[in-house]
Every structure is written in C-alpha cells, then in structure tokens.
C-alpha positions, 0 to 999 in steps of 0.5 A: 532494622525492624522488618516492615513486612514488604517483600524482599528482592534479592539481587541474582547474579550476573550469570542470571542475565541473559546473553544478549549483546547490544547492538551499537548502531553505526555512525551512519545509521546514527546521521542518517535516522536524524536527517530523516526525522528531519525530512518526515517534520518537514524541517527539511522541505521536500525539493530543497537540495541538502547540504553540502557534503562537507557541511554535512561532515562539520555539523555531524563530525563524521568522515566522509564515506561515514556520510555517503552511506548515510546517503545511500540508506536515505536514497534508498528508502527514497527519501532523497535522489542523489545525482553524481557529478561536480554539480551533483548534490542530494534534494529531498524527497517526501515519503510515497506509498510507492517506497513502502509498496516495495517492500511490502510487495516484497513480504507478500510475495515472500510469504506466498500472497496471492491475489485472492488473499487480497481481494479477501481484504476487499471483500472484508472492507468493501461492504463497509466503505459502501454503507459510509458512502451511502450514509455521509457521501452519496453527494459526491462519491457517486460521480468518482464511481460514475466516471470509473465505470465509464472508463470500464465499458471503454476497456471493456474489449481490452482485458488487461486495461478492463482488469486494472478498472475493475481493481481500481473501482473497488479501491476508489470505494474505500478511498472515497470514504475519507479516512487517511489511514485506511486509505494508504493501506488500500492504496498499497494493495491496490498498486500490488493487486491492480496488475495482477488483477488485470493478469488474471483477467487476460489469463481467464479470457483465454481459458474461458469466455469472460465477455458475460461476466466483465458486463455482469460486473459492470452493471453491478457497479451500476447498481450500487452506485445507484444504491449509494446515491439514493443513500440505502445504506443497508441494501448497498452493503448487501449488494456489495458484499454478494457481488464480492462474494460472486467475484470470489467464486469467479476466481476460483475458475481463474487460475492465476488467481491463485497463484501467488503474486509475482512483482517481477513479472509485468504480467501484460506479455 
C-alpha cells in the first residue's frame, strides 16, 4: 500500500495503561442518583410522599436493604425525610441551601476558614453590588436596607443580635442585586458567617468598649443607603469599599475574628 505521508500510530501495550481500576457504582448508589434526577426536574413534586417500598423494588429490581440505603443517602443530602413506623413512608424534599451549607461549613472550618477570610469575599463583592443597586434599584433596595438598619438600633445594646444585623445588612447588599447564582453563594456564607460575626461582637464588647464603633457603622449604613437612593454609583462603591476596609482593620483588634470558624460551637454562651 503506497504511504500517504500521515503520521503512523503505533498501538502500546497493554502494560503501558496505567493501573487504574474502575469503580463500579453500587446498586444503591445507582437507584438513588435516579430518584434524585427525579427530585431536582421536578418530576417528582416536593410534599409528595414516594412510592411504596415495595413498588420502589419492582420498578428497580433491587432487594430491599439495596433500597433503604439508597433511602438513606437521599435522607441524608436532604432531599427526602423518611418517618418509621406502619404509617412511615418517604416525602420529598426540594434542595435547600441549608444542606449545602453543611457541607461547606464543614470544608471551611476543616481548612481553617476564618471569619475575616469571609468577610474578605465581602469586601471584594460589596462595592460592586452597591454600584448595581445605585444604578438599577435605587427604587427598591433602599427600603429592604431601611428596614435592616432599623432592626440595628434595636439591637443595638444586645451585641450578639447587633452582630448578626450588621452581617445580614451586608448579605442583603448582594442579595438585592437580582442575581440567583451570586446570591445562593452569599447566602451560604452569610448562614456560616452571621453566628460567628455576632460572636466576635459579643467577644469584643468584652475586651474593648465597641459602643462607638457599632453607632460608627450604623451611620455608614446610612449613608450609603442615601447614596444608593440618590443613584451616585461611583460615590456609594467608594463609600462602601472604605467602610469595609475600616471594619477589616477593626477586626484586626478582635480576636475571635481570627480565629477559624467553629460549626459546633453556638457561640452565643
């Protein structure tokens, strides 16, 4: 045969592959990933109670423990709760951000995440939600802020319930941007870095008189919110991204803001 000229591939042996053995997944890894393909299209309707064990086994042909730890893994992310009994039986559950805050406080607190770590994310968002909501919602987002700032100077002699305000006023910020995605991931952290915000406030009102700086950081609330309703974008980023900046060095004074983040502990006792 006349060589065209194209590269020859020469087949290696079978000792060239690499050691790599597949993992074949369990049957009731298998029924469960389908029931929960199910669960997140919607074809199977959050409330509605789930089939029967036993219809369960026809339709995937598994034996019964086969479907109980299929149950288990799905009650476990969450997305069924299984109640025991002659009357017990599995209704679904749609996904929440509080599963997935779990895991990822888990990760977080496993590689030392602290809470200045966090608030870093929100000193690195912040300014930017701010200049959205100066441009597109300065109709609408400064009443949700209002209303949070209202809540501060209730708090405002309670350190534990001042902090968790103060953490949520900067979580409203992005959420009040209108953008799903950026929004969940805030959300997740806000849930891990609320509580903890709130203990580093209870903490540095016991080291240091933090009276000024919680009345110091309402009224830049204020201000922005202001900012954001007249619509001065580039005055509000500025604004926002020096009070951040001030926080960050406050921090710096408080000690368990440094420290790394602790699920287990309610940090209120």
């Amino acid at each position: 045969m006349k060589d065209n000229g194209a590269e020859r591939v020469t087949a290696k042996p079978a000792s060239a592959l690499r050691n790599n053995q597949v993992r074949v997944p369990k049957a009731a890894e298998l029924v469960s990933r389908e029931l929960r393909k199910q669960i997140v299209r919607g074809e199977l309707k959050e409330g509605a109670t789930l089939f029967s064990e036993t219809e369960l086994m026809q339709h995937f042909g598994v034996s019964r423990p086969t479907l109980r730890e299929a149950l288990r893994i799905l009650e476990s992310e969450g997305l069924i709760s299984v109640s025991r009994g002659a009357r017990g039986g599995a209704v679904i559950c749609g996904p929440t951000v509080e599963v997935a805050t779990r895991y990822i406080s888990l990760l977080l607190q496993v590689n030392g995440t602290t809470l200045a770590d966090i608030h870093r994310v929100h000193m690195l968002l912040g300014p930017a939600a701010v200049r959205l909501l100066a441009e597109k919602y300065r109709s609408t987002a400064p009443a949700v802020l209002r209303a949070c700032l209202a809540e501060g100077y209730d708090k405002l002699d309670d350190d534990f319930e001042y902090g968790i305000v103060a953490a949520q006023f900067r979580s409203k910020l992005i959420e009040l941007t209108n953008l799903p995605p950026l929004a969940m991931v805030t959300n997740i952290l806000s849930s891990i870095f609320e509580t903890g915000w709130a203990s580093a406030t209870v903490a540095a009102g016991r080291l240091v008189d933090n009276s000024q700086d919680k009345r110091r950081g309402l009224r830049s609330m204020k201000k922005l919110i202001d900012l954001i309703e007249s619509g001065d974008a580039d005055a509000a980023e500025k604004h926002w991204l020096r009070h951040t900046e001030y926080v960050q060095k406050t921090m710096s004074n408080w000690l368990p803001a440094t420290a790394v983040i602790d699920i287990l502990d309610d940090h209120k006792n």
